[in-house]
N, C-alpha and C positions, 0 to 999 in steps of 0.2 A: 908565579904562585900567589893563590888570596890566603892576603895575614886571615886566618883566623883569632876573633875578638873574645876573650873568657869575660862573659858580665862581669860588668865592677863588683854589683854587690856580693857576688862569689871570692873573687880575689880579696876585698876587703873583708868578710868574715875568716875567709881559709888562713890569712895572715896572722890572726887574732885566736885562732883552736890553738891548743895542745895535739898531739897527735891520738889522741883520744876521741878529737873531735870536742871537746869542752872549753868552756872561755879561762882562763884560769887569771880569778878575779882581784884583787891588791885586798889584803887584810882589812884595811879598811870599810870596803866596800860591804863585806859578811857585818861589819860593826853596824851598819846604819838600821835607826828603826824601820818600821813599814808606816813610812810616812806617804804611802800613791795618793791617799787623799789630798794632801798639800802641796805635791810636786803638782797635781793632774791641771790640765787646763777647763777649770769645770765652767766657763762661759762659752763653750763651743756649742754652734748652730748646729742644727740635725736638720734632718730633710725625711719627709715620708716616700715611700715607695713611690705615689703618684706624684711624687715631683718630678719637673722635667732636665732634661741635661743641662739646661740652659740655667736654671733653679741652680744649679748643682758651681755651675762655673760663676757666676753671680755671687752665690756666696761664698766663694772661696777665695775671690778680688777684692771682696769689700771686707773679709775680717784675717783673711791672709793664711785662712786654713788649708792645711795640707789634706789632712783627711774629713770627712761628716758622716757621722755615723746616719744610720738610715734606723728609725726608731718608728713604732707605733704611738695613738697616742699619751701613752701611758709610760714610755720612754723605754719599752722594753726595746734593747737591739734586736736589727731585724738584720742588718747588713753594712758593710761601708762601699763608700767611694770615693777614691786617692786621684788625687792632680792625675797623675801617671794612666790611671784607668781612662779619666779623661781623654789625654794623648793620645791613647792606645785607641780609642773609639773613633778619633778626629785623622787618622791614617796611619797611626803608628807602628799598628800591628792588628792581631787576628781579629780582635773585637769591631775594625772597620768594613768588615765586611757586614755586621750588622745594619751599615748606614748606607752600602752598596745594594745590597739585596731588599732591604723595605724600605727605604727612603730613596733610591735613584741616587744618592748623593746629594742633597739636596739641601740646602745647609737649614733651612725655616723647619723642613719636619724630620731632619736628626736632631736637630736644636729642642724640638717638642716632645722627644720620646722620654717614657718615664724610666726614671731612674733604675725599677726593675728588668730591663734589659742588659745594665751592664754594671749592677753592682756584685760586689764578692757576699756571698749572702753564708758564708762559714769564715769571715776575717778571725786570724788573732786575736786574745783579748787577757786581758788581767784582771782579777779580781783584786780588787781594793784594800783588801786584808793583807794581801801575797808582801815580800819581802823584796826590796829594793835588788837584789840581786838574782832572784826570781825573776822580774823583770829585764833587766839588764840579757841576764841568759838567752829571755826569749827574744831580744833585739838582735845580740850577734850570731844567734846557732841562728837565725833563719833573715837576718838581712835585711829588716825592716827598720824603719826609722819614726814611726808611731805608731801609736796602739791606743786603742779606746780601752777605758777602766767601768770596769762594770764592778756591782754588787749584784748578785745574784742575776738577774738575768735583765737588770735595765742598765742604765750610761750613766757615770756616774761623771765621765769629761773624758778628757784625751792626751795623753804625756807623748810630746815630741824629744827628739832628740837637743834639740833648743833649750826647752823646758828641763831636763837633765843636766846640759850644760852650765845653765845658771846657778841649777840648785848643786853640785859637785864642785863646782869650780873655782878656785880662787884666785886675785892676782896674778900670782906667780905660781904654778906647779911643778917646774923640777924638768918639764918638758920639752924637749926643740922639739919648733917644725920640721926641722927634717927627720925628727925619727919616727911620726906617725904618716909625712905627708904622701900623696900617690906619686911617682915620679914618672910615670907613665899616662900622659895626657892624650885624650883624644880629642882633635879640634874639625873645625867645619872650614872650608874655605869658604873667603867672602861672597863667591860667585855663587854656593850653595843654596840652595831651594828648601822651606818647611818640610816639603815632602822626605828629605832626604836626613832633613835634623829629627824629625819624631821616630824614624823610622831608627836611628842612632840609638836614642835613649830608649826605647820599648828596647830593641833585640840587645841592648848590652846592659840596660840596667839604671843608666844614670841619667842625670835631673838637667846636668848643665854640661856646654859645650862651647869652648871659647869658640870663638872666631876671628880668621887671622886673615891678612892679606900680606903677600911679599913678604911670608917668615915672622911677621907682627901683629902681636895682638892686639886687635882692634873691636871686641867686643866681649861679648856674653851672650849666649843665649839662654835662656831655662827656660825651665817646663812651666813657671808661672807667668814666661812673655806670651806662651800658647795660652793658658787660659784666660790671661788678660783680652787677648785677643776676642774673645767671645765675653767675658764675664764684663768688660765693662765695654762690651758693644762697637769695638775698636773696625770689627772685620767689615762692618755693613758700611762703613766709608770707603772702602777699601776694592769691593766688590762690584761687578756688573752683570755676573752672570747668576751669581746667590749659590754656585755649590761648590764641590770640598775640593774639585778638580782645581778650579781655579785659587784656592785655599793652599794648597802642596806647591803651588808653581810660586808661591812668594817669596822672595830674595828673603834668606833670614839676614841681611841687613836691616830691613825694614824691619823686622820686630825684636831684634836683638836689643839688650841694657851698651849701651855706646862709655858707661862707666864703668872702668875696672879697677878695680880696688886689689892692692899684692901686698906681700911681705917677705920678708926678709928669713932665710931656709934657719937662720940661728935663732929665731926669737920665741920666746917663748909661749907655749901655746894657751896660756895666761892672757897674754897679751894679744894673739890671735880671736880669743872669744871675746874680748872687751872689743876688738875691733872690728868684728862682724855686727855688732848688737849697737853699733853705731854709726854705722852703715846702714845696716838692713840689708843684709848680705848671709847668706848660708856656706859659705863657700869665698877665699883667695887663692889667687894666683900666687906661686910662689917664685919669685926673680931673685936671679942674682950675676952684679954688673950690666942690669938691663936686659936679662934672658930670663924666659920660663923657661923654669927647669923642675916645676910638678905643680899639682895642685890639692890644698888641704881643705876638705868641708867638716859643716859641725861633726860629721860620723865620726871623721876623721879623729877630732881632740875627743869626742866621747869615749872611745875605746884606748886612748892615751891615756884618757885619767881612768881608766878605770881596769883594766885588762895589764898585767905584767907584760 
């Protein structure tokens, strides 16, 4: 029989509703002003329509953004493009077929198509005015982990789940990893192929995927070692034939983080956020006596601190 996979970011919202379907948020949380302006990441790069995918993976290696809004030049939002869309374009799912059908596969004129091919051009968005738990709402009812901040109909920056975590979070919060973390991990074997890991995180939802050999984990993969892969030019060393066929056939050995960074299921998730932001890490393993036995990312303590 094939296990059927329920997307992470499905399980991880469904976890977090009341049976209402609502987040049901800690007192606190209603307390805080509508501070979006202060939380937002307002030095985020944008990108115009006619910029190309390669535009897009480029700047998202060099300033480490997750999503860029796609703005005229007046900064009105016009659209975004997330890592993940990236993926999804580079074989992960439906959008590769755009690179099959007008570009042959080809990696020099998928690399040059504009941005207008595969941006979400109705993203989520927040007004700047809105209330810190207005926010928050729209992260868990629908599964997203950034949102661009608009006033009226331009960008005003972009609040990631990171950016939340700093601004809520303190030393110590009162929280084990084990009562937010995922205990159900999905991993890659070492022998596995890109084609096999993008195809992973498009149809289920999520960013990273250890990678194991003989029961042991022995890597990382994310959806930032894919972009890296093109954004800082990594693939054209790598290549002989220039297209995405020979791109999907690469050991995700070769592009996996060979660092894995874990913690401990009792400690608290205080100390989990101090230790990804030191790292440079979105995401540990969670061991115990030298076993994974789940895995906690930023969503993860975001909705700890903040969701009953």
């Amino acid at each position: 029989m094939v296990k059927v996979y329920i997307p992470r970011r499905v399980v991880e919202r469904n976890r977090w509703l009341r049976s209402d379907g609502k987040p049901n948020f800690k007192d606190r949380i209603y307390a805080k002003p509508p501070e979006l302006e202060v939380i937002a990441n307002k030095e985020i790069p944008v990108l115009s329509m006619q910029a190309t995918v390669m535009n897009a993976c480029e700047i998202m290696s060099s300033s480490g953004a997750r999503l860029v809004p796609i703005t005229d030049p007046e900064r009105r939002l016009l659209g975004i493009v997330t890592g993940m869309d990236l993926v999804d374009y580079f074989g992960g799912g439906i959008k590769y077929t755009i690179v099959q059908k007008n570009y042959n596969s080809n990696i020099y004129s998928a690399l040059s198509a504009s941005l207008r091919e595969i941006a979400n051009t109705k993203p989520l968005v927040i007004d700047v005015k809105s209330k810190l738990h207005d926010l928050l709402n729209l992260m868990v009812s629908y599964g997203v982990g950034a949102v661009p901040v608009v006033s009226g109909d331009k960008v005003v920056g972009v609040i990631t789940e990171g950016e939340l975590i700093k601004y809520l979070t303190s030393k110590v919060v009162g929280v084990r990893v084990s009562d937010v973390m995922s205990a159900s991990v999905i991993s890659l074997s070492y022998s596995s192929t890109l084609d096999i890991a993008m195809k992973l995180m498009v149809n289920l939802g999520i960013r990273r995927l250890p990678v194991t050999r003989n029961s042991d984990v022995v890597g990382m993969l994310t959806w930032r070692n894919i972009i890296d892969l093109f954004g800082k030019h990594k693939v054209f060393d790598m290549l002989s034939k220039y297209t995405f066929d020979e791109v999907h056939s690469f050991p995700v050995a070769d592009v996996m983080e060979k660092n894995i960074v874990t913690i401990e299921p009792d400690s608290d998730i205080g100390a989990v956020a101090a230790k990804m932001s030191e790292e440079g890490v979105d995401s540990l393993l969670v061991t115990k006596n030298g076993s994974t036995i789940g895995i906690i990312t930023e969503r993860d303590i975001l909705y700890g601190v903040v969701v009953r």
